[in-house]
N, C-alpha and C positions, 0 to 999 in steps of 0.2 A: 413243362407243358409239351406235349403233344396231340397226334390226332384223336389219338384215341381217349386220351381223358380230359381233352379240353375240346373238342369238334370246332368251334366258332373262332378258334387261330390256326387252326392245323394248316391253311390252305398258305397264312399268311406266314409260318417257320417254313415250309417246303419250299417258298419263291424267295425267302431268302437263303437257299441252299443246303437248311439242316433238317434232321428228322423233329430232333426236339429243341429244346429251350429252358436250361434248368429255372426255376421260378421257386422265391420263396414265399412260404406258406405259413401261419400259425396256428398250429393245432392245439389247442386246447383237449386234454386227458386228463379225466376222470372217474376214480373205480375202473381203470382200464378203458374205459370209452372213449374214443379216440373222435374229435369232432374238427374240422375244418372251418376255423371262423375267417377266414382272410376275404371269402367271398360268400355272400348272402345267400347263395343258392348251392355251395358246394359239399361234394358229397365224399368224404375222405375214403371212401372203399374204392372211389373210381381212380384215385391218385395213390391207393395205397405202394403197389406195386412199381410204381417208377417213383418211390424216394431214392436218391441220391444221398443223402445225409442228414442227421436229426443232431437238432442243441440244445439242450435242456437251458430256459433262460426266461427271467424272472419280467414281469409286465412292463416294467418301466424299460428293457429292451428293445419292447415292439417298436419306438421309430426309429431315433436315427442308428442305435448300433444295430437294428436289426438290415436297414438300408446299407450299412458300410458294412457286414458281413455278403451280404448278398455281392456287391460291387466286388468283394476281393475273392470271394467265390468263380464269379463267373471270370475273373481275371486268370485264375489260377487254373481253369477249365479250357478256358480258351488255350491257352498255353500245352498241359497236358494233352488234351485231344487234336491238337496241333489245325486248331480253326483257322479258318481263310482268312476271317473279319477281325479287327481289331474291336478293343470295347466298344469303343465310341458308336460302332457300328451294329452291336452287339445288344447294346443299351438301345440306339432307337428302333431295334426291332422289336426286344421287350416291348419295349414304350407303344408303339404302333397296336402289339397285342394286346394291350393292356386298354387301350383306348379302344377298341375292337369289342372286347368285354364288357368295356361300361357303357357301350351306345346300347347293346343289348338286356342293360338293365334297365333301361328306361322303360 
């Protein structure tokens, strides 16, 4: 997640000190069409360009291995990119964007 293809957090990753915020997403592809179901209104051409990494992984997936890949993801990101914040820290800024998003769908 960033500004540019997520606007309605951009404001809330910059004051926590980073440009982006990797975020996982489920993309459902078919016949090659590539569609973003994670969010009701999202449009996978505007995130195509800031994938990070893709997992081919089967429906029963989606919750909790898809939650525990994402947690060791951004463990191992934090670490690599040599982030300020530790997860915990990391996790409630997701969390804050993520609640951000869903006031906006109301």
């Amino acid at each position: 997640m960033n500004q540019d293809n997520t606007p309605l957090i951009g404001r809330i990753i910059a004051e926590g000190g980073l440009s982006y915020l990797p975020e996982a997403h489920c993309i459902l592809r078919i016949d090659g069409v590539e569609i973003d179901v994670t969010p009701q209104d999202s449009d996978f051409d505007r995130l195509r360009n800031s994938v990070l990494s893709q997992q081919k992984i089967e429906a029963i997936q989606v919750g909790q291995w898809k939650v525990d890949y994402h947690k060791d993801f951004l463990k191992n990101w934090i670490r690599k990119e040599k982030i300020k914040f530790d997860f915990d820290e990391i996790w409630a800024l997701r969390e804050k964007c993520i609640q951000r998003l869903s006031e906006n769908e109301i």
